[in-house]
C-alpha positions in Angstrom: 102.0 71.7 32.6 99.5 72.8 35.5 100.9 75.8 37.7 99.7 76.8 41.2 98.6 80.2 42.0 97.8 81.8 44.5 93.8 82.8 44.2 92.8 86.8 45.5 90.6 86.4 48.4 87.0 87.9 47.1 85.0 90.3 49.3 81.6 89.2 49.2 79.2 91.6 50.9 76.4 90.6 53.8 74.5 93.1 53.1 73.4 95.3 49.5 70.8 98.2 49.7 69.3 98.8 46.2 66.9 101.8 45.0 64.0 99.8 42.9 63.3 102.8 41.2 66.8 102.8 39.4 67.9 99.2 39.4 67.7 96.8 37.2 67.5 92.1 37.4 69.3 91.0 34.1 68.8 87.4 34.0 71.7 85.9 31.4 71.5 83.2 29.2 69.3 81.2 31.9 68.3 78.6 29.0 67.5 74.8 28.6 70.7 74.0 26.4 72.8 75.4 29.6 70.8 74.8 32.5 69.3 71.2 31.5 70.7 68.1 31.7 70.0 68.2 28.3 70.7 70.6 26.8 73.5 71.5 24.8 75.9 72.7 26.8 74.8 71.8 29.5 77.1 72.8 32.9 76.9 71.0 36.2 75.8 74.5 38.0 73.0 75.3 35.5 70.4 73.8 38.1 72.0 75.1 41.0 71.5 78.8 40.1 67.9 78.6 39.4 66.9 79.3 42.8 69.0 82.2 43.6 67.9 83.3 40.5 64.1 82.9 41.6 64.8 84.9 44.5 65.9 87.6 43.1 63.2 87.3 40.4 60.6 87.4 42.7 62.0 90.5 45.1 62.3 92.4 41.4 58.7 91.7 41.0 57.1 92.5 44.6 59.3 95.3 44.4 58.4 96.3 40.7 61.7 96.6 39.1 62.6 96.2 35.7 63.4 92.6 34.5 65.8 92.2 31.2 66.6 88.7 30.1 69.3 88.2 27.4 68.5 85.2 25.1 71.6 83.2 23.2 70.3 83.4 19.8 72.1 81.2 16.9 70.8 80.3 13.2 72.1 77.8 10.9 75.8 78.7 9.8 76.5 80.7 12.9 80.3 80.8 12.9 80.1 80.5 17.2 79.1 76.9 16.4 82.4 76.1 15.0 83.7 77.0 18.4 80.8 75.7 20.8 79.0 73.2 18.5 75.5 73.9 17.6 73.1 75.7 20.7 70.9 78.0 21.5 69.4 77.6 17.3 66.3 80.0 17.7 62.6 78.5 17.9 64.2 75.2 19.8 63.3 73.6 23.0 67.3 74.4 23.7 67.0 78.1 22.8 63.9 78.7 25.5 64.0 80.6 28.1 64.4 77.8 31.6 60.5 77.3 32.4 61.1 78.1 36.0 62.0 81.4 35.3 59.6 82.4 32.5 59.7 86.0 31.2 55.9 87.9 32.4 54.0 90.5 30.6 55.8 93.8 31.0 59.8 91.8 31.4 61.7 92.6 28.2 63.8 89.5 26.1 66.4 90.7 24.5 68.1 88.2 21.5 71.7 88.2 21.4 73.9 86.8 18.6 77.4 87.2 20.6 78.5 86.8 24.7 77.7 90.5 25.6 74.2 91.0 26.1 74.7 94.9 24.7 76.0 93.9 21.6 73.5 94.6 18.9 70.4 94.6 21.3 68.0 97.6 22.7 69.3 96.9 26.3 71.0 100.1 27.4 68.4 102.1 25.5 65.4 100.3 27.7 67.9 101.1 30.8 68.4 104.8 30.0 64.8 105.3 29.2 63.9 104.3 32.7 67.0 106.2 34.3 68.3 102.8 35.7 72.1 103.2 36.6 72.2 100.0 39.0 72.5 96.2 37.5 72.2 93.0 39.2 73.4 90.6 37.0 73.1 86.9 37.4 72.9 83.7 35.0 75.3 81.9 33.0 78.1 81.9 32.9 81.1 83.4 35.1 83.7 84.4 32.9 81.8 84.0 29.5 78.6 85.9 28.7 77.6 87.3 32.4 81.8 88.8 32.6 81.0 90.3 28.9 77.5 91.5 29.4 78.4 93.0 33.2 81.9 94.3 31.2 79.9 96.3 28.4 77.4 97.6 31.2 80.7 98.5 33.3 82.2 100.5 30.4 78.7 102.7 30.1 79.5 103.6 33.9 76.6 101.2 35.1 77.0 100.1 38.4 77.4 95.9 38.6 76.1 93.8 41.4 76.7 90.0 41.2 75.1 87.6 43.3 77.6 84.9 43.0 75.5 82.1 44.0 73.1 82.9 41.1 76.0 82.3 38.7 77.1 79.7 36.7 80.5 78.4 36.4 81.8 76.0 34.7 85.4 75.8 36.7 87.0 77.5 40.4 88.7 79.0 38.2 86.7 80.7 36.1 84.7 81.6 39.3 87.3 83.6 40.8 89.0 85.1 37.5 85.6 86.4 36.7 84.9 88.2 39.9 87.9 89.3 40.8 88.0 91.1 37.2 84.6 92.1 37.7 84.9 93.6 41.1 88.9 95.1 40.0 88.0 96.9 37.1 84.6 98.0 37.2 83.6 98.0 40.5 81.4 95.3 40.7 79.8 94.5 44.2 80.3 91.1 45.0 77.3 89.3 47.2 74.7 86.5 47.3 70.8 86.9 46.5 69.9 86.6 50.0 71.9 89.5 50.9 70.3 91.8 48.2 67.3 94.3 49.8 65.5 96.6 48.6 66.5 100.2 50.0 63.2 101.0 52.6 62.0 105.1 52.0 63.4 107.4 54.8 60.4 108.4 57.2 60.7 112.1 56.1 60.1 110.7 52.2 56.9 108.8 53.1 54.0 111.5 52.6 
């Protein structure tokens, strides 16, 4: 039986200064089985989020920070498919990358095998190398593998920023669950990716 609650008003933010030099885009998930009519599991949002998600792809670029995409990556027995049905099997059309937001030489894929994109991948050890401690983490979706992947990064003391219009979900719901979580217990800054800029050098540091 359905029960009303009552939803936590979100704080969404107008206006997000970040450091290039120390932040990170992580793209999530932003494939053809989720994001294409399609695909496999495909969601209703998936095409709504690529823009946002071009946005902020092209201000990481112009503003040369560090692109990560994390890639669902299944093979044939994969126990997840017993809960999802088959997706994401590696070397299909599903499994790719969306073609609007094509990795470039220099952006780093990382293959996962479960929701959290630091499970078993070189993620935080690219982000330490580069002494990145900020994360702006879009894709999909809310409350599945963006909430685990910004979770993990969360518990290694990274700070989280989600453009919430450059994230899928599949349900209201799930929408404010995941962000209120995200912003509660981690500290996640809640805005949208027209409200992310890049933080301008004090005239004192220009030489």
């Amino acid at each position: 039986m359905a029960k009303l609650i009552e939803a936590p008003e979100l704080e969404i933010k107008d206006h997000v200064e970040v450091d290039p030099h120390h932040t990170a885009l992580i793209i999530v998930d932003v494939q053809n089985d989720f994001v294409h009519p399609k695909g496999a599991l495909f969601g209703e949002e998936g095409p709504r989020i690529i823009e946002p998600c071009k946005r902020l792809l092209q201000m990481a670029r112009e503003h040369g920070m560090f692109v990560a995409y994390t890639q669902d990556t299944h093979y044939e027995g994969d126990p997840e498919w017993a809960i999802w049905g088959e997706h994401c099997r590696k070397g299909t059309w599903g499994w790719e990358i969306a073609s609007e937001l094509q990795p470039q030489e220099g952006e780093r894929v990382f293959e996962k095998v479960r929701y959290d994109g630091f499970y078993g991948t070189g993620l935080d050890h690219e982000l330490r190398l580069r002494n990145i401690d900020t994360l702006i983490i879009c894709g999909t979706v809310a409350n599945i593998c963006v909430h685990y992947t910004a979770a993990s990064a969360g518990l290694r003391w990274y700070k989280i920023i989600h453009p919430v219009d450059a994230i899928a979900a599949l349900s209201e719901f799930d929408r404010i669950a995941a962000f209120h979580q995200a912003s509660w217990l981690f500290g996640a800054t809640l805005t949208r990716s027209e409200n992310i800029r890049v933080a301008l050098p004090r005239p004192e540091q220009v030489s």
